[in-house]
N, C-alpha and C positions, 0 to 999 in steps of 0.2 A: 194679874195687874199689880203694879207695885204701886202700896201702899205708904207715905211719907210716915202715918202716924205708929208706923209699926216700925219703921227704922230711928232705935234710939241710937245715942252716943257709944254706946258698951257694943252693939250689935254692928257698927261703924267701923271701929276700928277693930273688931275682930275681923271683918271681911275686908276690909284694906290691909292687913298683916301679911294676907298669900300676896298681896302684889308687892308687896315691900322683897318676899323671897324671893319671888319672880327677877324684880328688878336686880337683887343682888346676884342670882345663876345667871342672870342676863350679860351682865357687867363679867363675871368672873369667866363665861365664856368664849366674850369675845376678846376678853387679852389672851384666852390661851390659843384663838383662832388666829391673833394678830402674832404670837410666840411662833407658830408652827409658820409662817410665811416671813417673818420679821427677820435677817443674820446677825442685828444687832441686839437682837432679845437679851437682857443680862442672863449670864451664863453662870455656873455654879463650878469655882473654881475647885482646883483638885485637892486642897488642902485647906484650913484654914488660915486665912492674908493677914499680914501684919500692917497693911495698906490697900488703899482702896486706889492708889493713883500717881501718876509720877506727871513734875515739872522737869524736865532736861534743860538746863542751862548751858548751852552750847556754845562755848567759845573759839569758834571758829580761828584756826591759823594755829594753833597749837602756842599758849601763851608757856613761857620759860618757868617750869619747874625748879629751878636753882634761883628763880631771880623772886620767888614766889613763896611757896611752902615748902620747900624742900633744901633746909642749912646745910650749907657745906663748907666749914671750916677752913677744910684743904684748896679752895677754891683762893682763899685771902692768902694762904701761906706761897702758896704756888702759880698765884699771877705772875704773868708775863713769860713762863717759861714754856719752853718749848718741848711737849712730853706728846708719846703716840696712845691716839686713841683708835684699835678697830670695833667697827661700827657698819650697820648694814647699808646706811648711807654712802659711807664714803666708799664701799666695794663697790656699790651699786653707781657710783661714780667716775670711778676710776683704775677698778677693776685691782686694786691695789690693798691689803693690807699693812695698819699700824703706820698710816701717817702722823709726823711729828705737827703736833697744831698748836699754838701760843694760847694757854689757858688764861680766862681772863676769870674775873673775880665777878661778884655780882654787883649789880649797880647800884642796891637800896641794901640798908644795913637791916640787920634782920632783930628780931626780938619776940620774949616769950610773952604768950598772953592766955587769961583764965586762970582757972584751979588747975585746967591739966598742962599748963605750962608748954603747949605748941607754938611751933616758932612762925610766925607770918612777918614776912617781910611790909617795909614802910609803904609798897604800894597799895597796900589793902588796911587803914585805917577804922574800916567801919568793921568789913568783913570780921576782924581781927577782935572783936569785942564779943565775935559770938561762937569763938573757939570750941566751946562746952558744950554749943550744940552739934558740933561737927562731926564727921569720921573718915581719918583722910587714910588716901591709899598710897603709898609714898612707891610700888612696886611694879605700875601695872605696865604691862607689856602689850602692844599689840602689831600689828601686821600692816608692811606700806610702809615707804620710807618718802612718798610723794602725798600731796594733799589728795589728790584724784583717787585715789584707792585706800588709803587711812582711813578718810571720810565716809569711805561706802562704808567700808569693817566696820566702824562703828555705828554705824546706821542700821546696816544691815549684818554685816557679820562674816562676808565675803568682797576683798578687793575688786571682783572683776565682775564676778556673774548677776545676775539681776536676779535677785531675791527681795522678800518680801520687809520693810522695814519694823523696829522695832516698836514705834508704836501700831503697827498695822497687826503683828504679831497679837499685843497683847488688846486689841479690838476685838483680833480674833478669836482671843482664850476667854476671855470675857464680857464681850458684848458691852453694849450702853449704861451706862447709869440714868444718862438722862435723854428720853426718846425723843424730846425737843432740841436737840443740841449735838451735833457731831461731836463723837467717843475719841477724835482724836484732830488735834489742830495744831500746827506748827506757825508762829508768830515770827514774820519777817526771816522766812528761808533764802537760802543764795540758791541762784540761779547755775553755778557752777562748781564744779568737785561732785559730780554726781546729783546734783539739782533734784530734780523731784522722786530722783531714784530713791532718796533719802530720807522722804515719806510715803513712797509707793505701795502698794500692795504687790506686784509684780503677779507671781499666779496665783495668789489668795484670790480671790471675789475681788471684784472692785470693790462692795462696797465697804473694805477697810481699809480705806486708801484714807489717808491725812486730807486734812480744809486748809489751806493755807488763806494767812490773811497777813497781806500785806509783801514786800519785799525786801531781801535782803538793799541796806543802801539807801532809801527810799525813808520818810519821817515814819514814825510811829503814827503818827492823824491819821497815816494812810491807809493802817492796818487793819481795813476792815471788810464786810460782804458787799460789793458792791449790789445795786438794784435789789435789797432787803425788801426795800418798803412800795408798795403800788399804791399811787395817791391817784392815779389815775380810774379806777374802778372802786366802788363803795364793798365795806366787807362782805354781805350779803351776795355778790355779783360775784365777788371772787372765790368764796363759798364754791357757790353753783357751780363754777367754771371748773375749779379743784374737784367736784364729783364727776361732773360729764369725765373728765380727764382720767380721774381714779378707772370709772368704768370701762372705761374702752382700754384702759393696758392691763386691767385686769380681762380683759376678753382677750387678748394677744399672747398677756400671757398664758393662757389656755393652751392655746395654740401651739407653741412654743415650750414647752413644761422645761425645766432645769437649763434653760440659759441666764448665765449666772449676768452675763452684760447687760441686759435685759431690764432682771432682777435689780442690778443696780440702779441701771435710771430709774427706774420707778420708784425705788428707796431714795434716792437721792430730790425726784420732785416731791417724795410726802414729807421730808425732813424740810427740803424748804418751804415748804406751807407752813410748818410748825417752829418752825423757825423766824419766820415773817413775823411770830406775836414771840418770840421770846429773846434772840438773839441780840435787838435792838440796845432791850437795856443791858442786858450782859457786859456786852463790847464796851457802852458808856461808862467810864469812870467821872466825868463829868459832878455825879450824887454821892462822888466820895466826899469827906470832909478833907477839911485846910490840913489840919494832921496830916491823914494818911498822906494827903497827895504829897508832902514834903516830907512825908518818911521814904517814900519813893525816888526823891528829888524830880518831883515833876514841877516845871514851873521854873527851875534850876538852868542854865545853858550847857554846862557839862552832862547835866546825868534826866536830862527832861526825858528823852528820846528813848532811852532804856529802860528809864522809869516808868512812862506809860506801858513798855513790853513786858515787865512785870508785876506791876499792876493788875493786867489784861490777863496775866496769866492766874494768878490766884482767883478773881472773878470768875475765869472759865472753871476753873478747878469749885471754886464753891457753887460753882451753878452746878457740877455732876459730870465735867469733861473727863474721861480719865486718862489721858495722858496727851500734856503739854511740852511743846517744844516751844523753847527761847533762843531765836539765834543770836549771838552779840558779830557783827560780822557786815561784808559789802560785798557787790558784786566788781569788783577789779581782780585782777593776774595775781597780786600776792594777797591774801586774802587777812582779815584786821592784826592778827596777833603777828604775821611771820614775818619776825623782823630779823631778817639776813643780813644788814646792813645798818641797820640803824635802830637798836636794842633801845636808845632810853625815848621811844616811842610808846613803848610799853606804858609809859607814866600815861599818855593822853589814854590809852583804852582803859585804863586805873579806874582815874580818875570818873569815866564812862561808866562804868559797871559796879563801882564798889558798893555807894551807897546804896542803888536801885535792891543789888542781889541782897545787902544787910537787912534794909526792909523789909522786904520778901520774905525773911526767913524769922522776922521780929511780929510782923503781921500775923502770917501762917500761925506762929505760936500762940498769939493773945487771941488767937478764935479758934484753939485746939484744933487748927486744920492739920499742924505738924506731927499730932501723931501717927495719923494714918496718912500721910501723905511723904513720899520720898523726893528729895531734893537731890537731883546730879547736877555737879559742879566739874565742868572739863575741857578739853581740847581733843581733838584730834590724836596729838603725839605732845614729846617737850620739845626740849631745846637741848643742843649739846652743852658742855660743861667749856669747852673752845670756842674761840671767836672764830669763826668763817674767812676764810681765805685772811687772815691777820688782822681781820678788821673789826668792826664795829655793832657787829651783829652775831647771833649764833643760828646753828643750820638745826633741821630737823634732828627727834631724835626718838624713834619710837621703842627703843630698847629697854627703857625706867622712865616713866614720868609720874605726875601726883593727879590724883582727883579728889576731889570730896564728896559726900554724902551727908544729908540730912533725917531725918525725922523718918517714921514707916517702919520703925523695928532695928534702925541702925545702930551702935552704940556711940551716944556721945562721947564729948571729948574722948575721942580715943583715936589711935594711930597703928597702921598696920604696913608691914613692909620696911624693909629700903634699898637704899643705892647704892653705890661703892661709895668711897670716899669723895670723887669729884663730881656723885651725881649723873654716871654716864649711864651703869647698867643695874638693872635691879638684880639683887645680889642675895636677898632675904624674903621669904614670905613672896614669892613671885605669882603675881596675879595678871591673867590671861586677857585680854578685852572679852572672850568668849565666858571666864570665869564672872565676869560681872554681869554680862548679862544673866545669863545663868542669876546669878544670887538676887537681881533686880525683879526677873521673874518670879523666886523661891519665893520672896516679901511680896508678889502680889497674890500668891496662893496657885500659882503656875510651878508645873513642875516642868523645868527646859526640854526632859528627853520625853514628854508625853506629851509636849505642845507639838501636835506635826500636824501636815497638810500631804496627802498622797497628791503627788503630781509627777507626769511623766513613768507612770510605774515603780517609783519609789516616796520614800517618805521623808520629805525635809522637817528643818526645823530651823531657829534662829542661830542656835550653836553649832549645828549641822552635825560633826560625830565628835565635838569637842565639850569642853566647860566641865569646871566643875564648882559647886556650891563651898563659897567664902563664910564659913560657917564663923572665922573668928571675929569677924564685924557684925554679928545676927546680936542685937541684948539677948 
């Protein structure tokens, strides 16, 4: 019979201390039970990451490298005349080599900014202040000379065939940071140039397929989970319902062992349970202060729209997302940047984009998210160094164009690569679109030719049997 007078305080907590270990093997073995069932379990990368996460700022239409960061002197000497550029566009158009095209000059005067004295043209005011944190690639080359197939390549890594995209890739190599929160979301994706292929999983698992919130074209207000919240049923009620539901697809999945479609839904309804108490405030920038939100230019009529998209994007990232996409972009036939006809257009997406991305990467900094965290700044392709049919605009040009990089182990202000003289073909330091991935995976502690997936009896990967690591932008 238990005696009260014989249980002192010392004799208490000595026999409550086995439950305290109880409760701790309790705990540690059901996340290693949740590990072995979970595919977004955090995974133990192949080396040690110089980043824990990538924003892609994806500037859809491929904005003019020569009108942007990439000076070309010979561009002012050589206006107006009429000199042959060959180029895989214009074969691919007219089956013709070394047409004469009337070179036109750039439309914004350019000038050097920072310590490292990098040239950004006038359309980038804000951008241009943060020179020193950047690392532009003045060389890169990639594949597709049309948006439809550029688009995929760099998505995924292949023009034509449906493979798995790059944030789905690196879900894949690494798993969740945060078990409440999809490992990968794309903010206001276009519906076309390969549309969802572009956050796909393709034959990965589904469940490393991109969250899309929002639509290309569509306001930023709009960018969010629709039916998040059930005001309809008390938590308690929904509780209940989310276990009946657990149990009966965990009975199915029995049934069914290693169907991975399956598997997905089932991940996909326990992340939105978990989701319902966390994604809410995330999404809300709303409990930012007056600052931020006008470091963003939210609130602003040129740059609100974009502002909230990046905004929304470093929230996701500091909630544990690892890898965000940013489209600046719509869903119409030419898509925002390709201006074939009408180049000083360019100023209104400027205008759009400058301050939001300045902020972004000013923010990032003052909450040391920028060290481990990599910033892509890019397009598609560029621009030719010639106006288009003699006129007012320049054609595609995926042969040299520029991108930048941020923070994650990149090296500031520094510059790597260039172009010939008018900016046409990269000439110097020549970087692959496959080589950047490559080095974007090497800084998340992903090695590209060990990241594979066997499917079809062979073994893919993001680079497929290409890339190689850009070892001169690594600090």
């Amino acid at each position: 019979m238990f005696e009260p007078s014989l249980m002192n305080r010392r004799r208490a907590l000595k026999t409550a201390a086995c439950g305290f270990g109880y409760l701790a093997l309790a705990g540690l073995a059901a996340q290693c039970a949740s590990a072995a069932t979970t595919p977004l379990v955090p995974k133990t990368p192949h080396f040690r990451p110089r980043a824990k996460r990538v924003i892609f700022i994806f500037m859809q239409g491929g904005p003019s490298h020569v009108d942007t960061f990439d000076y070309k002197p010979a561009l002012e000497k050589n206006d107006g005349k009429m000199l042959s550029f060959d180029d895989a566009r214009t074969i691919a158009n007219t089956g013709k080599r070394a047409t004469p095209q009337r070179v036109m000059k750039p439309l914004w005067e350019f000038a050097q900014h920072g310590q490292s004295g990098r040239w950004v043209s006038e359309l980038f005011p804000e951008m241009a202040r943060h020179v020193d944190d950047l690392c532009f690639i003045h060389s890169l080359q990639t594949e597709g000379v049309a948006h439809g197939p550029a688009t995929l390549f760099l998505h995924c890594g292949a023009t034509n065939f449906i493979r798995p995209s790059m944030g789905a890739w690196v879900t894949y190599g690494l798993g969740a940071e945060n078990e409440n929160l999809p490992s990968f979301v794309t903010i206001s994706p276009s519906s076309g140039n390969g549309g969802p292929r572009n956050y796909g999983n393709a034959f990965l698992p589904s469940v490393f397929q991109g969250t899309a919130l929002g639509k290309a074209g569509s306001p930023a207000t709009e960018a969010t989970i629709r039916n998040l919240a059930n005001i309809s049923s008390s938590f308690g009620a929904q509780q209940r319902q989310f276990e009946l539901v657990r149990e009966l697809n965990a009975e199915q999945l029995k049934r069914t062992p290693g169907d991975h479609e399956l598997e997905a839904v089932i991940n996909s309804y326990e992340l939105a349970w978990r989701m319902q108490n966390n994604a809410p405030d995330v999404i809300d920038i709303s409990n930012e202060s007056p600052t931020t939100l006008d470091s963003y230019g939210v609130g602003q009529k040129a740059t609100d729209n974009f502002g909230r998209q990046c905004l929304m994007a470093r929230r996701l990232c500091e909630a544990g997302v690892r890898y965000v996409q940013i489209t600046y972009g719509d869903n119409t036939a030419n898509p925002a940047w390709d201006q074939h006809a009408n180049l000083p257009k360019h100023a209104e997406h400027a205008r759009a984009i400058d301050k939001p991305v300045a902020g972004l990467i000013a923010d990032l900094k003052q909450r040391g998210l920028l060290d481990d965290t990599i910033v892509w700044w890019g397009g598609e392709f560029g621009r030719t160094p010639y106006a288009e049919k003699n006129g007012t605009g320049r054609d595609h040009n995926p042969g040299g164009f520029t991108v930048w990089l941020a923070g994650g182990g990149v090296k500031p202000g520094f510059a790597l690569g260039e172009t010939d003289d008018f900016g046409h073909l990269a000439v110097k330091d020549k970087v692959h679109m496959h080589d950047l991935h490559a080095t974007i995976l090497h800084l998340l502690g992903l090695d590209h030719e060990r990241l594979t997936y066997r499917f079809d009896g062979r073994d893919f990967r993001l680079t497929d049997v290409h890339g190689n690591l850009v070892k001169a932008i690594i600090a």
